[in-house]
C-alpha positions, 0 to 999 in steps of 0.5 A: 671054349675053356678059359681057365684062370691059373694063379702062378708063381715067379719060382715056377715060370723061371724054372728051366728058362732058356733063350736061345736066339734058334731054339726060341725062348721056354720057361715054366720047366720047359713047357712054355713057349715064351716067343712063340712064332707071331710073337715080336722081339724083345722090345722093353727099354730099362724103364719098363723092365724096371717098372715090372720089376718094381711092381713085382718088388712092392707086390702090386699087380700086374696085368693078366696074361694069356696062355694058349693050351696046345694040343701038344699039351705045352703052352705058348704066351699069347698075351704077356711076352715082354713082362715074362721077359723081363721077369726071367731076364731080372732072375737070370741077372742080365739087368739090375733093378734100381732099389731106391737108388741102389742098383741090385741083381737078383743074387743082390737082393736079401733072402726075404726079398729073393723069396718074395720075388720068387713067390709072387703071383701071377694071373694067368688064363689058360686057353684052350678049345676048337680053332674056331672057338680060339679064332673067335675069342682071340679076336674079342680079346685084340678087340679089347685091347691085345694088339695082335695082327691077323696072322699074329692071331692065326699062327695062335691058332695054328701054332705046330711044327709048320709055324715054327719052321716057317718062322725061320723063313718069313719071321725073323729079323733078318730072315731069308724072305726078308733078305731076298724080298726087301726091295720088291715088297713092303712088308715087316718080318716080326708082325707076321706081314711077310708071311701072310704076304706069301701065303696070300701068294701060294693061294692066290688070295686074301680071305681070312678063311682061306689062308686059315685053310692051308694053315690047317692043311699044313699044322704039322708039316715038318718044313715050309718048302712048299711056300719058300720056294713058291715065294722063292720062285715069284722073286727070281721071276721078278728079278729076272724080267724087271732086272733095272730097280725102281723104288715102286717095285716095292707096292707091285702085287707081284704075287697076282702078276706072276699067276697070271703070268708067268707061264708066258714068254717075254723079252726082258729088253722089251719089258725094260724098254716098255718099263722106261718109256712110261717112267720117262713119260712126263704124262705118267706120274711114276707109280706101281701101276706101271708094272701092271700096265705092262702086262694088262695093257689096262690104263685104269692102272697108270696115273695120268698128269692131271690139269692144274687149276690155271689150265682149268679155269682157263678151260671154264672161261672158254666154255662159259660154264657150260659142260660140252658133254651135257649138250653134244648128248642133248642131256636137260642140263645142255644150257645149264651154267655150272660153278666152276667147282662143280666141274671136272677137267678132262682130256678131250683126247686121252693120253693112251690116243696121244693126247697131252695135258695142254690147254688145248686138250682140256675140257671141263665136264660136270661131275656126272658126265665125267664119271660117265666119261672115266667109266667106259 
């Protein structure tokens, strides 16, 4: 891993700057990717342009910045987009600077003031190295204080004409993921959340390592089809077989649902009869489990009414302490006298059998015996 620490100047970073909202933002005469695709907007308010501004104008440091070498032999800004912003927008005179009271744009300032802003020095390291090297050093520095997320990180690393494509797609305020996506998943376009979401989509998984892979099979792809319209393609299945919205459609790993299941065939009226009769059950506590019971079948996704406290007190008078459980299977504990808050209520006839949380389907078990019961 090579880490180089560069001394440059404001003249030299503002030479050829250009935002262009598609194209992106470059500086450094063009060779320096100043939003690069993991990179969030422009977030600074007018106190912090201008307490860097202000620093610049009194000579006083500001913090390092990171660059990333490219194999393109261009640079990206990893670590220091808002203060570069700031820098080139002050140069470029879309805001003043408040000097003492005194509201200046650059083309305000005297001559000896422009030359020093243009003359300061920046602290710039420069990275470059195996993606392996990068990945790890990358994580060292968010460590110590770079808040970057784990894709932030990856699109670094990764950073070619995929990533830039693919920004258009899944990273954009705005964006054709987000636009289509909103109300079937949580997820935020400018940290990457989005997509990271479809890559774990298109390989059916999460590991770090495996989405590292097919961002490395992909680096220099020239379009993102393959994962828009498999993200694409997981949305219209959702839209087409669950066509009533409920606000939990949001947290639903539709991903993992449409893998397994998509390939089947449904009655949409069924599935939407299904879907209702469990949102209506006042045993059900409405959940994104609901979806997934649907198609597995599987209780352990639903969140059944639990027994109030009055309904299990009730439950531990009648029994005396003692765990019914512990005495049908002759457990030592059989006679044991448990405190109240050593049990558990439970359903002596399970909601799947039909059974209600009424006082005459509780039960109190001690701990043991119910994890017992939950786990088979």
């Amino acid at each position: 891993m090579k880490i180089e620490l560069k001394t440059i100047k404001i003249k030299e970073l503002v030479e050829g700057f250009r935002d262009d909202s598609e194209e992106g933002v470059t500086g450094y005469g063009g060779k320096l990717d100043i939003r690069p695709p993991y990179q969030r907007e422009f977030v600074y308010n007018d106190e912090q342009q201008q307490a860097v501004i202000s620093t610049v104008m009194k000579g006083f440091p500001l913090n390092t910045m990171y660059w990333v070498v490219r194999k393109d032999g261009r640079y990206e800004v990893l670590d220091g987009q808002q203060r570069t912003l700031s820098i080139c927008n002050y140069h470029e005179g879309n805001f003043s600077w408040n000097d003492n009271m005194y509201l200046k744009n650059f083309h305000n300032l005297t001559q000896e003031q422009k030359e020093k802003f243009l003359d300061y020095e920046m602290q710039v390291y420069f990275c470059e190295g195996t993606e392996d090297e990068k990945l790890e050093w990358f994580k060292t520095i968010n460590i110590a204080g770079l808040k970057l997320t784990e894709q932030e990180i990856r699109n670094a690393i990764y950073a070619g004409s995929w990533t830039a494509v693919a920004k258009k797609y899944f990273s954009k305020s705005g964006c054709p993921a987000k636009r289509i996506s909103d109300r079937y998943l949580k997820a935020t376009a400018d940290r990457q959340q989005l997509l990271e979401k479809a890559i774990e989509w298109k390989i059916q998984s999460n590991d770090s390592k495996a989405i590292c892979g097919y961002m490395s099979q992909h680096q220099n792809d020239t379009d993102c089809n393959d994962l828009w319209l498999y993200f694409k393609a997981v949305i219209d299945w959702v839209q087409a077989h669950f066509p009533k919205y409920h606000k939990e459609m949001q947290t639903v790993p539709w991903g993992e649902i449409y893998a397994k299941y998509h390939s089947n065939t449904y009655s949409v009226k069924e599935l939407e009869e299904k879907v209702e009769g469990l949102f209506n059950d006042d045993e059900i506590e409405p959940s994104s489990g609901i979806y997934q019971y649907v198609f597995t079948g599987n209780v352990k996704y639903l969140n059944t009414r639990q027994f109030n406290k009055s309904q299990k007190r009730r439950a531990y008078n009648r029994q005396g302490g003692i765990c019914p459980r512990c005495v049908a299977k002759n457990k030592p504990t059989k006679d044991k006298i448990w405190d109240f808050e050593e049990m558990e209520g439970d359903h002596i006839t399970p909601w799947h059998e039909g059974g209600k949380t009424t006082d005459d389907n509780c039960q109190m078990l001690c701990r043991e015996c119910n994890r017992e019961k939950g786990g088979k």
